[in-house]
Every structure is written in structure tokens, then in C-alpha cells.
C-alpha positions in Angstrom: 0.0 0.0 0.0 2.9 2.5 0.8 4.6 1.7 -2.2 1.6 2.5 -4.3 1.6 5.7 -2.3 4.7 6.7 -2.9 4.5 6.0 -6.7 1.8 9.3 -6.4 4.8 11.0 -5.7 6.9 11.0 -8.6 6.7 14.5 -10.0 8.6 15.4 -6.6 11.7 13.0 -7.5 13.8 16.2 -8.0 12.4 18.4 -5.4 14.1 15.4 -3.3 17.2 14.6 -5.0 17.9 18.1 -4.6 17.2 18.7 -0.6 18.9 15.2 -0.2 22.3 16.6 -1.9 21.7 19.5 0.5 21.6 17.5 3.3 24.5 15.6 2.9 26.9 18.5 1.9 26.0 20.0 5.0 26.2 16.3 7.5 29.5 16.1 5.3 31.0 19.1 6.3 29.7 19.2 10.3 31.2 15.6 10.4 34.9 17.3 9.2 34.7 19.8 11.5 33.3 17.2 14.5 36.4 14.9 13.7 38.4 18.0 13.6 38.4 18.1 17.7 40.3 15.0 17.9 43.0 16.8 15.8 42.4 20.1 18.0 42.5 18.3 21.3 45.6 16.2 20.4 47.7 19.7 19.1 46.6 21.2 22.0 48.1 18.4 24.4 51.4 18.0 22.1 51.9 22.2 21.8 51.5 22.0 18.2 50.2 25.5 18.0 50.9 26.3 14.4 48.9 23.4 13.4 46.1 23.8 15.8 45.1 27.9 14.3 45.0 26.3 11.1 42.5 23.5 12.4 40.6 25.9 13.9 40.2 28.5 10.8 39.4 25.8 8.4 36.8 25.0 10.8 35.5 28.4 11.1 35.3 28.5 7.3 33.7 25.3 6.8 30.6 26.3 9.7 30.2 29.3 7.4 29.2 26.8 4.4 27.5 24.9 7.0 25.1 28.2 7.9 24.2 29.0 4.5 23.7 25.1 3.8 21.1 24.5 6.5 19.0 28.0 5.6 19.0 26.1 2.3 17.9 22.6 3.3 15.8 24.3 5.8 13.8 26.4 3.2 13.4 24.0 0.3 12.8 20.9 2.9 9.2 22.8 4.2 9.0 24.2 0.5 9.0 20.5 -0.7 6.7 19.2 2.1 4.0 22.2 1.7 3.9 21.6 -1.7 3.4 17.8 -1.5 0.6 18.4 0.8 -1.5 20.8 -1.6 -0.5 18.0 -4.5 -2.2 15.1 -2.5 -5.1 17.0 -1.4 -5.8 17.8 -5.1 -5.9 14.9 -6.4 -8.0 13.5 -3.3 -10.2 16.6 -3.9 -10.0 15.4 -7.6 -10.9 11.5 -6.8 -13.8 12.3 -4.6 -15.3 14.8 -6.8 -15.5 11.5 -9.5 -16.9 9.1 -7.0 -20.7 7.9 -7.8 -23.4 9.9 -6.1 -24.1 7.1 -4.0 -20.3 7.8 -2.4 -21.6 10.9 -0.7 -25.1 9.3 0.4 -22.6 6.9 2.2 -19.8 9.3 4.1 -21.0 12.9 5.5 -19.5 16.0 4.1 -18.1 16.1 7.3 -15.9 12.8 7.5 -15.5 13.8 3.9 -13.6 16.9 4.8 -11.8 15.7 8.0 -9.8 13.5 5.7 -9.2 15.9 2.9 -7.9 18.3 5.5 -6.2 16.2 8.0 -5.2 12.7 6.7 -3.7 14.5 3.8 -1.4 16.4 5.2 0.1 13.2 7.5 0.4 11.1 4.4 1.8 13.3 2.1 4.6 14.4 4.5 5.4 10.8 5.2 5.3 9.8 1.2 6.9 13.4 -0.1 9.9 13.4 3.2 10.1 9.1 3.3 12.9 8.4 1.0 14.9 11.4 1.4 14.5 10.9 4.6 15.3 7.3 4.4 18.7 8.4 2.4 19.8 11.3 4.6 19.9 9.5 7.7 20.9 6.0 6.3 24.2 8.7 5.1 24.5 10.4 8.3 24.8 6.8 10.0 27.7 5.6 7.4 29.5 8.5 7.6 29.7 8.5 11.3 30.2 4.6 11.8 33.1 5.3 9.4 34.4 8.1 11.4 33.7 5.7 14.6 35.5 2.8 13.4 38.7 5.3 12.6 38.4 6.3 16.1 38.1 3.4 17.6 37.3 -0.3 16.4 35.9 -1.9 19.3 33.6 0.4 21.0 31.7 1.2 17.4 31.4 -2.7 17.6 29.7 -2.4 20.8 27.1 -0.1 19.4 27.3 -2.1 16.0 25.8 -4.6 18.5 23.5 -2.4 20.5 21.2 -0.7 18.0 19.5 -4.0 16.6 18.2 -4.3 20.2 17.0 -1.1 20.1 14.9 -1.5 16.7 14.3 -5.2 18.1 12.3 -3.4 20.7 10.5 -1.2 18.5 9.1 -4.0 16.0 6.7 -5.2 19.2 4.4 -2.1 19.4 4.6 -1.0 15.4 0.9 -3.6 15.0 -0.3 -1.4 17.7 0.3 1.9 16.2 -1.1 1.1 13.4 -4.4 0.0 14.5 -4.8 2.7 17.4 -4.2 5.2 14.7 -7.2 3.7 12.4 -9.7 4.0 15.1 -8.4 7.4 16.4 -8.6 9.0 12.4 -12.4 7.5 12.2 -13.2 9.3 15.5 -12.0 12.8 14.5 -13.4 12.6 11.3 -16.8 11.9 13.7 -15.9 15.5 15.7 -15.3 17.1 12.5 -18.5 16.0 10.8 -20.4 16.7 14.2 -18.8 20.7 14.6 -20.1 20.6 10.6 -23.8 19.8 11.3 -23.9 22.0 14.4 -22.7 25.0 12.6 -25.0 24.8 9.9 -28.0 24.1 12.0 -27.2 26.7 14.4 -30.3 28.7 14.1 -33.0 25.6 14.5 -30.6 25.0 17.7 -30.7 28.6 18.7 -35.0 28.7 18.3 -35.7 25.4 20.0 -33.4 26.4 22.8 -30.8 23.0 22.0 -27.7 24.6 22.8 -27.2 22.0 25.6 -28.4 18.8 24.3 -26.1 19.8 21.1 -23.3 20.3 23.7 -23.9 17.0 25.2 -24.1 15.3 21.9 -20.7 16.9 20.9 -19.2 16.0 24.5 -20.0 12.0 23.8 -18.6 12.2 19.9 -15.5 13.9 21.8 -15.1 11.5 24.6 -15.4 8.2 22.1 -12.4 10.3 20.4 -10.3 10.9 23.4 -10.8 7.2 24.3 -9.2 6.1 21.1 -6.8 8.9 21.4 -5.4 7.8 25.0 -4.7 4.3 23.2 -2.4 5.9 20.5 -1.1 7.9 22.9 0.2 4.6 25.0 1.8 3.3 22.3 3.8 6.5 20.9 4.9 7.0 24.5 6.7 3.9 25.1 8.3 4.2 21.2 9.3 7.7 22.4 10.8 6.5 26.0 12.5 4.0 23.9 14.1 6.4 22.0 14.6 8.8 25.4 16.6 5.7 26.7 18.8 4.8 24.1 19.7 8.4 23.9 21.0 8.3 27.5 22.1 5.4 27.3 24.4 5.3 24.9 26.6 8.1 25.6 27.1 6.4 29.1 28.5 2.9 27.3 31.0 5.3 25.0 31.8 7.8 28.1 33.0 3.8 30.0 34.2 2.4 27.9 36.6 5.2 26.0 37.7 6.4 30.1 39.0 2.7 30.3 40.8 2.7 26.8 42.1 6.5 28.0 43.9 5.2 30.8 45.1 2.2 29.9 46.6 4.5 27.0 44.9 2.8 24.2 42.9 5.9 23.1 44.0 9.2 22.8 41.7 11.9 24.8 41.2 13.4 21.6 39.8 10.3 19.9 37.4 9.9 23.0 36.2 13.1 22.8 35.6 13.4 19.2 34.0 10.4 19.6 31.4 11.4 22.0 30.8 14.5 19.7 29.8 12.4 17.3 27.0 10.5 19.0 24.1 13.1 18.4 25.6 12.4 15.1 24.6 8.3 15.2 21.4 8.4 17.7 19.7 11.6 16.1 19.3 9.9 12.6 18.3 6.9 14.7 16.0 8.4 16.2 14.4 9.9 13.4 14.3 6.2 11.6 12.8 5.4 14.3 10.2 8.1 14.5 9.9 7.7 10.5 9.2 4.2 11.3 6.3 4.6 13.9 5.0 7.6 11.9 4.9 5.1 8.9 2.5 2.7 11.3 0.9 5.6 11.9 0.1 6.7 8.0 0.1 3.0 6.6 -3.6 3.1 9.3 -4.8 6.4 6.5 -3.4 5.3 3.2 -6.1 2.9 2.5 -8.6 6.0 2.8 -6.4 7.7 1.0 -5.9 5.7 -2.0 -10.1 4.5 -2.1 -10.1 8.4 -3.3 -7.8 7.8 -5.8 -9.2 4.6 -7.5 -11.5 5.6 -10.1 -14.6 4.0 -9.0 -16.5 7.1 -11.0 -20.1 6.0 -12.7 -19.2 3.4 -15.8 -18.8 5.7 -18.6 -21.0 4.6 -22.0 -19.5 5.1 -25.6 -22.1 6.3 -27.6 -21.8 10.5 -27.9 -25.2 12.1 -27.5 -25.9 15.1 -29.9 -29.1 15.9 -28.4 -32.1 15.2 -26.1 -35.4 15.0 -28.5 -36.7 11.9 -26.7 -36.6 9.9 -23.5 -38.3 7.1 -21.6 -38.7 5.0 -18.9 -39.1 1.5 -19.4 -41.1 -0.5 -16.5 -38.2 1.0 -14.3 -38.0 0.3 -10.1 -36.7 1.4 -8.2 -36.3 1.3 -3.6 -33.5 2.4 -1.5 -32.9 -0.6 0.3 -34.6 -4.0 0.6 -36.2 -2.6 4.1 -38.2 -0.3 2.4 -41.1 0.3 0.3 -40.6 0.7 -3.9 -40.8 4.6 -4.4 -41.1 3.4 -8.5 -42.8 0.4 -9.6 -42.2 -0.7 -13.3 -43.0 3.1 -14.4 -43.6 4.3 -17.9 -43.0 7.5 -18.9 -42.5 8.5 -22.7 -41.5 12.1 -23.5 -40.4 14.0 -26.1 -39.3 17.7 -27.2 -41.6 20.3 -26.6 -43.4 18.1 -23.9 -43.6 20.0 -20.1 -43.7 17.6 -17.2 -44.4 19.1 -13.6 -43.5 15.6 -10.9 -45.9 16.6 -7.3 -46.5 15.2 -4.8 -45.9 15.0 -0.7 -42.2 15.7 0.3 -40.2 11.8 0.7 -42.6 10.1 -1.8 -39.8 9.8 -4.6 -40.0 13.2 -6.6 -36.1 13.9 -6.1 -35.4 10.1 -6.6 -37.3 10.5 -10.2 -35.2 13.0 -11.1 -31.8 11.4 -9.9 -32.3 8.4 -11.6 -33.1 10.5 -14.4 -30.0 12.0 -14.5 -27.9 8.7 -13.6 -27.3 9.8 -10.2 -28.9 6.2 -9.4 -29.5 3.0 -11.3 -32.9 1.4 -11.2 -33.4 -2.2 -9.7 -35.1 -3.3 -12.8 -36.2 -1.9 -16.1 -34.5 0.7 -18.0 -34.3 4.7 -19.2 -33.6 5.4 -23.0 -32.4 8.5 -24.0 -32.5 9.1 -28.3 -34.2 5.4 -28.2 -30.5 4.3 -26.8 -30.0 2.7 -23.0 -28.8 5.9 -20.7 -26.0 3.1 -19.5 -24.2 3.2 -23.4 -24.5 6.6 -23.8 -21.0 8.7 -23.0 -22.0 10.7 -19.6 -20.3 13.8 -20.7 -22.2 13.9 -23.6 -25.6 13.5 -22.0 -25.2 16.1 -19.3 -23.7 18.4 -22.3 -27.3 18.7 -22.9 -28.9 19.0 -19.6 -29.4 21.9 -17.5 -30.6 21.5 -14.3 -31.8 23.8 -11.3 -31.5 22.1 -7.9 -34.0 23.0 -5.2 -30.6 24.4 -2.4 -29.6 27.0 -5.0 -25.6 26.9 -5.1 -23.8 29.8 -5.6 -20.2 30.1 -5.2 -17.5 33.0 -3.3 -17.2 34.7 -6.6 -18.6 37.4 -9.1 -22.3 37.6 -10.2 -21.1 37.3 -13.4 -18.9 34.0 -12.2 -21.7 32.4 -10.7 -23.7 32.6 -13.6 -21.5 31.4 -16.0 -19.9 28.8 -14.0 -16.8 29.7 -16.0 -17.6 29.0 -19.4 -17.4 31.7 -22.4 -20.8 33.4 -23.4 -21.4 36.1 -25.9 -22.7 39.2 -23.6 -26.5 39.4 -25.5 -26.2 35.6 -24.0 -25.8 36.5 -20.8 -28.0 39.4 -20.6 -30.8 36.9 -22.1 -30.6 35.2 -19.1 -30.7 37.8 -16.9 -33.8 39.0 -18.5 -35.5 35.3 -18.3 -34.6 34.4 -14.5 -35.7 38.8 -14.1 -32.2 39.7 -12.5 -32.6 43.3 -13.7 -34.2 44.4 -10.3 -31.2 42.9 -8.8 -28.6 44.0 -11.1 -29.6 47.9 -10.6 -29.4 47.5 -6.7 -25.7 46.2 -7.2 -23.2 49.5 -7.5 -20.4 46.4 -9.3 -23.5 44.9 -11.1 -22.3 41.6 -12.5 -19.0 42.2 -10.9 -20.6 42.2 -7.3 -19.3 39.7 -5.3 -20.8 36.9 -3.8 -19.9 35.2 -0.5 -20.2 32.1 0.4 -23.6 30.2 -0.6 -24.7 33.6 -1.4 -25.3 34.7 2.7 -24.6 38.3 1.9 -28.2 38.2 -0.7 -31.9 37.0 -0.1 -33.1 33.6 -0.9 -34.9 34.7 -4.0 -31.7 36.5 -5.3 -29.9 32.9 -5.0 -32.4 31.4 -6.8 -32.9 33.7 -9.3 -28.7 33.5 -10.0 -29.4 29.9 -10.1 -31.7 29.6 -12.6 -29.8 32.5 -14.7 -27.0 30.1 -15.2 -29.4 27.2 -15.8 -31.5 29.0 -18.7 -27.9 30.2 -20.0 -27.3 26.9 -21.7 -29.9 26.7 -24.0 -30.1 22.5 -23.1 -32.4 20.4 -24.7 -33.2 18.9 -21.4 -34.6 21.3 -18.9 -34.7 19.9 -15.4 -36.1 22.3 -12.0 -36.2 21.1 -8.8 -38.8 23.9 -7.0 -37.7 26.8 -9.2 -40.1 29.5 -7.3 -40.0 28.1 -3.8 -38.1 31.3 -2.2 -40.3 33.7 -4.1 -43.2 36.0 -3.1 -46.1 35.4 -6.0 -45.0 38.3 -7.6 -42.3 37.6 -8.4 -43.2 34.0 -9.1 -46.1 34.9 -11.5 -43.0 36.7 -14.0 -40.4 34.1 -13.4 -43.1 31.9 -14.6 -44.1 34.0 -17.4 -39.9 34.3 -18.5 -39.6 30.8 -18.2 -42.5 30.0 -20.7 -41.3 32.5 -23.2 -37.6 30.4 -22.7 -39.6 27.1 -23.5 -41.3 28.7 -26.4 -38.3 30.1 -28.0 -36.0 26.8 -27.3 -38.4 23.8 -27.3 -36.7 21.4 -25.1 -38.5 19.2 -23.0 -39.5 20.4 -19.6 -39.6 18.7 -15.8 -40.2 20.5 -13.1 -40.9 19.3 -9.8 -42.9 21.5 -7.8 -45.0 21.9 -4.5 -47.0 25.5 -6.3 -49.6 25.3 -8.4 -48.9 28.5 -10.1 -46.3 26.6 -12.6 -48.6 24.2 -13.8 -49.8 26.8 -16.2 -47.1 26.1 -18.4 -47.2 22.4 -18.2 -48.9 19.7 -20.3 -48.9 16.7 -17.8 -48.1 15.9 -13.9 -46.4 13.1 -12.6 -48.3 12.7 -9.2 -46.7 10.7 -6.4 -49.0 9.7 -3.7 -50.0 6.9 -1.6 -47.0 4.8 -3.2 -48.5 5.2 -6.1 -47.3 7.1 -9.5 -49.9 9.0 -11.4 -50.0 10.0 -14.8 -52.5 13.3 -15.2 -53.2 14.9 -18.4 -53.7 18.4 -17.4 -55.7 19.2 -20.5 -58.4 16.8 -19.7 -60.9 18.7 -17.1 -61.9 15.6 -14.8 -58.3 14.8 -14.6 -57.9 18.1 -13.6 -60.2 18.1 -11.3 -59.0 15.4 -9.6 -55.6 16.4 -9.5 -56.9 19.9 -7.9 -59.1 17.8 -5.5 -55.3 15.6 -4.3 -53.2 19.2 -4.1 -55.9 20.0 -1.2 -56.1 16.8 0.5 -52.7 16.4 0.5 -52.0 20.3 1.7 -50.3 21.3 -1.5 -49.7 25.0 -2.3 
């Protein structure tokens, strides 16, 4: 799993080729000038004072080099890291943006964003850092076992032997790590998704008075986190008091060992001296191995997550390209959540064809949304099938079928951007185009209030306008099109019947002039003026009424009352 990881990382090969020669120029030259103090210590104790200035001034120049090495590696390592994160969380961004609909019914926004934000950045510094990290330290240790073994043969032996204890020691709580940290990511992303929900439901919390039952809820999410966290935490402690130990320890075993050799005049007091300045030298890349190696446990328990938002598990693309949408049909389709639940279709029929104008009521949960989704491929019937052009939705190319589809959802979403951004969702229109729209989804009133006009900016999901304004810039960048398909999901819902009664009036005129075929689902009556049929959902059962036949009418008028229908 790691190495498919780290195989994501490629484009960085340089980026660490480059801060690993850094590295090692600089470890190369602190490791002269560390060696150096056997040579100082030794001139100093034989009164070879020439000799000893010139020791010391070539060390001196070489701890210049040194200072402008480590702004270097310093600089380019975080550069190198930073970047690596905002790579990975792109492409995740870019994975989970291609996963099928039913992805998202699956994992909350929040969990969702916990991982994008958080797991990211732990797996991307541990794949973009690993193997320069890896080759640094594995340097530093050669380097300073060489230097060692110059110094003195047998007590680098003795630490030769020592350190395969230590890692020994370390291989018994790695399984741990790794599980700890699985269950203590799942629970965070529960906070995060928790914090999420509260914040955007924070005025129904406010008027039903919630604030502490929310409070407790969040308390039990964060406790269940904690719980997992304190079991992580056991197991990084005793890999970090490992490491605390061998630190002290082995500096005691040298310090012994070397004041026995010193007085029995088998080491020089230079050679033991050097030699202890070059133990942070041996246990600091140790340690950091070490650390690599439990941080690896750590991110091996998130790469799997990871990686399921790279593999393209995206909707099974068709291959036949779609010029337009003239005709379309369902064929006995059905269709139910789950096998607990009721059918919210039942071998349907529905033939339409351009020019035709649809309006799907009904009560809210009965399947007017679902309809539309499956529709639009956002789910797959149980049985049956929908034909678009007389061909199976499933063989036609995706792209080209929602080429020629515009659609209006019911949570208008606008974007922190222009007026003018938001309507044209970044595509190149002529500016009679976009005035056209403007006129049909009557933005005028809006656009004269504005002192940027379609330069005003818009904050985030529109909070600095009215509900009506969002869904009037909605349905301006929906009518912008010009598709042959024309979906809206409760187009006048946020407006007063003023302002209904012209949107209405705009969007026959758009129907008229463009002829494509029409749904709209709808809970107000108003809109059916401008329809031909309704697709009427109640009692778990679909109904097909013909609005220009007066006792179907009738009937339809008698249900929109019974069933408290605007």
C-alpha cells in the first residue's frame, strides 16, 4: 500500500534529490569539523600551536558553508513538504469529486472533509519526506560509523551490536500503532462532521433552545475520540521513552568504555572526545528512523482511505456521444433504496419528447427527487431501463448526455465569486447571452441595486443576498445553456407570487423560443400553467395526469388540497 503511495509522488523526485544533496553536503561538512576536535584536542596536548590555528580557521570557514547550507535545506525541505501536501489533497479533492453519487449518500460532508484536510497532510509528509529521509539518515549513519570505526574499532562494535536491540524493541508495538491510529482518524473525522452539522444548523438550535443537548451530543462524539486517542497515545509514549533511553544510554557505554581505553593509554583523549561529539551524530538519525518508522505505522492506518479516493470507481462511462435530447423514456423501471423499504417506482412508464412539459408533485419523501436522480444517472434502477434518443442511458458517453442537460436544484448553489462567475460557471458566453438570461430568471431588479453589477461579489452560498436572489442566479445560469433537457427542482420556492407569477411567465417565453423538454418538480400550483402533464406521487402510487383533460384536472386539484399542496 505504501509503495503505491509513494509511486503518487513522482513529480517530486527532483524536489528530493535536490534537498537530499543539500543535506548531505551539509552532515558532510559538520562531520569534518566534528572529527576535527580529535586533531584540536591532540595539538593542544602535544603544543603544536601552528597546526592547531590552522585546524581551527578551516573549521571556522567550513561552519560558514555549513550556515548557508542549513537556511538552504531548511527552506526548500518545508517548500518541498508544503507543496506535496496541496498535491495530495488535489488529487484526493480530484478522486472524490469522480466518485458515484451514491459515495456521498454513504460518508457525511463532514468525514469527507476531516480526511481531505487532515489525513492529507500526515500522508503526504510521510510519502513526499520518506525516502529522502530514508537516504539522509541512512548517510548520516555511514558517515559516522566510518568516522567511529577510525576512532576506535571496538567500541563502534559495541554499538554495531547495540542498535539491533533497540529497533528489536520497537518492531513489538509498530501492529499497535497502526491499528490505534485507524480508530483514532475514524473518530476525529466523527468530531469534525459533528462541529459541521452543528454549525450549519445553528439557528434551529438557537429557536428550539438546543444549545445543551447539542453540547452534550458533541461531548459523547469527543469523549469516544479521546478514548481512542489515549490508546495511541500509550503506544507513541513507550516508542518515544525507547528512544529517550537509548539516547542516554548510549553516551554512558562510549563515556565507560573510551575512560578505560584513555587510561590504559589505548585511546588518545582526543579520539574519545571526538567520539562522543559524534554520538548526536549516530542516535539523532536513529531516532528519526525510528520516529519515520512509527509515523509510517501511523500513516500506513490512513493510506487505505487515502488511496479509495484515488481509484477511479466514477459511474461506468458509455460510448455512444449524444448530440441531443429530442426523446426519452422510462421503461417499466423500479426502483427502492434498500430491501427494508417500500418501492418509491414500480415498473413506471414514462414516454416524452421535445416540446413536452412535465411538472412531478407530490408529498415531500414520496420519490420526486429520486425520479429526477435516476433520471440523470445519479442512481440505477433495480429493474427496467431509461432510454435516451431510443439508446440505453447506461451506453451513452456521460459527458455527452449532461452536455445537454441543465438542471436547477432546489438548495440553489452559488459560489465566493462574481455575479457574473456564478452565472457562467466559467464558461465563455457572448454578452446578449448573458444578458438573455438575466432578463428570463428577471435579475434586472437585482442587477440595478448592485453599485459592481455583475462584478458584485458573492460570499459564500450567497449569505450576503436573499433567498430569492440565489435562486434567481441559479436559474440564470441554468437557462444560460440553452439545453435540450430542462430539469427544475422547485424553481419559485423562495419567491413572493410576484415575483413567481414573472419568473413563470420568463420561463414559458424560454420554453417557447427553445423547445426542449420540460420537468419540473414543484410543490405551487402556479407553474402548472405552463405544463402539459403531472407526474403525481401519492400513496405509493405514481400517477400520470393529463392536465388538459378537465376531470383529470379536477381530480388532480381535488389531491393538491387533500394532500395540503400550495
Amino acid at each position: 500500500m505504501f509503495k503505491e503511495l509513494l509511486k503518487l509522488f513522482k513529480p517530486f523526485k527532483k524536489s528530493q534529490y535536490f534537498v537530499t544533496g543539500i543535506a548531505i553536503l551539509e552532515y558532510s561538512f559538520l562531520a569534518i569539523v566534528t572529527f576535527s576536535i580529535k586533531l584540536i584536542i591532540d595539538y593542544l596536548q602535544e603544543g603544536q600551536f601552528e597546526l592547531l590555528f590552522r585546524i581551527i580557521m578551516l573549521c571556522l570557514s567550513i561552519l560558514v558553508i555549513v550556515f548557508f547550507l542549513s537556511i538552504a535545506n531548511h527552506y526548500y525541505w518545508n517548500k518541498m513538504v508544503n507543496e506535496s501536501i496541496i498535491y495530495l489533497r488535489n488529487l484526493v479533492l480530484k478522486g472524490i469529486i469522480r466518485k458515484d453519487t451514491q459515495y456521498f449518500i454513504a460518508n457525511s460532508s463532514g468525514s469527507l472533509l476531516s480526511k481531505i484536510m487532515n489525513d492529507v497532510v500526515i500522508v503526504a509528509q510521510s510519502a513526499a519526506i520518506g525516502p529522502p529521509m530514508l537516504m539522509i539518515n541512512a548517510f548520516r549513519i555511514l558517515i559516522v560509523v566510518l568516522a567511529l570505526m577510525y576512532l576506535n574499532i571496538l567500541i563502534t562494535v559495541a554499538i554495531i551490536v547495540f542498535v539491533p536491540v533497540y529497533f528489536l524493541l520497537f518492531n513489538l508495538i509498530n501492529k499497535g500503532i497502526r491499528r490505534a491510529s485507524e480508530q483514532e482518524r475514524e473518530k476525529f473525522a466523527d468530531i469534525q462532521s459533528n462541529v459541521q452539522e452543528t454549525l450549519s444548523a445553528i439557528e434551529t438550535i438557537k429557536i428550539y433552545r438546543k444549545e445543551d443537548y447539542v453540547q452534550k451530543q458533541s461531548t459523547k462524539i469527543m469523549q469516544l475520540y479521546l478514548n481512542k486517542y489515549k490508546i495511541l497515545n500509550r503506544f507513541r509514549s513507550i516508542g518515544y521513552g525507547l528512544s529517550g533511553v537509548f539516547s542516554l544510554f548510549l553516551p554512558i557505554i562510549v563515556l565507560f568504555l573510551g575512560a578505560m581505553m584513555v587510561f590504559q593509554n589505548k585511546m588518545s583523549l582526543g579520539s574519545l572526545i571526538s567520539f562522543y561529539a559524534f554520538l548526536p551524530f549516530l542516535t539523532e538519525p536513529i531516532n528519526n528512523l525510528s520516529d519515520y518508522y512509527l509515523g509510517t505505522q501511523t500513516t500506513l492506518g490512513m493510506s487505505e482511505r487515502v488511496m479509495e479516493y484515488l481509484r477511479d470507481d466514477s459511474v461506468k462511462d458509455g460510448n455512444i456521444e449524444l448530440k441531443t435530447v429530442s426523446a426519452l423514456s422510462f421503461s417499466k423501471v423500479t426502483f427502492r433504496y434498500n430491501e427494508n423499504q417500500n418501492f418509491i417506482l414500480k415498473e413506471f412508464d414514462l414516454e416524452l419528447k421535445a416540446g413536452d412539459k412535465v411538472a412531478i408533485m407530490g408529498k415531500s419523501g414520496f420519490g420526486k427527487s429520486t425520479l429526477l436522480r435516476l433520471l440523470i444517472r445519479f442512481l440505477a434502477p433495480i429493474e427496467g431501463n431509461i432510454k435516451v434518443e431510443g439508446i440505453d442511458l447506461n451506453e451513452i458517453k456521460i459527458e455527452s448526455f449532461y452536455r445537454n442537460i441543465a438542471l436547477l436544484q432546489q438548495d440553489s448553489f452559488l459560489f465566493k465569486d462574481t455575479l457574473m462567475n456564478n452565472i457562467t460557471f466559467g464558461d465563455e458566453y457572448e454578452e446578449e447571452q448573458i444578458n438573455t438570461a438575466i432578463d428570463y430568471a428577471n435579475l434586472l431588479p437585482f442587477l440595478g441595486k448592485m453599485p459592481n453589477g455583475l462584478s458584485y461579489n458573492i460570499e459564500e452560498a450567497g449569505r450576503n443576498i436573499s433567498g430569492g436572489e440565489q435562486q434567481r442566479i441559479a436559474l440564470a445560469r441554468t437557462l444560460i445553456r440553452k439545453a435540450s433537457l430542462l430539469l427544475l427542482d422547485e424553481p419559485t420556492s423562495a419567491l413572493d407570487e410576484n415575483n413567481e407569477r414573472l419568473l413563470i411567465s420568463n420561463i414559458q417565453k424560454y420554453l417557447e423560443r427553445h423547445n426542449p423538454i420540460f420537468i419540473v418538480i414543484t410543490h405551487r400550483k402556479k407553474i402548472l400553467d405552463i405544463c402539459d402533464k403531472v407526474i403525481y406521487f401519492r400513496n405509493g402510487k405514481v400517477h400520470n395526469i393529463d392536465l388538459h383533460d378537465k376531470e383529470q384536472y379536477e381530480l388532480l386539484d381535488k389531491w393538491i388540497l387533500d394532500d395540503g399542496e400550495n
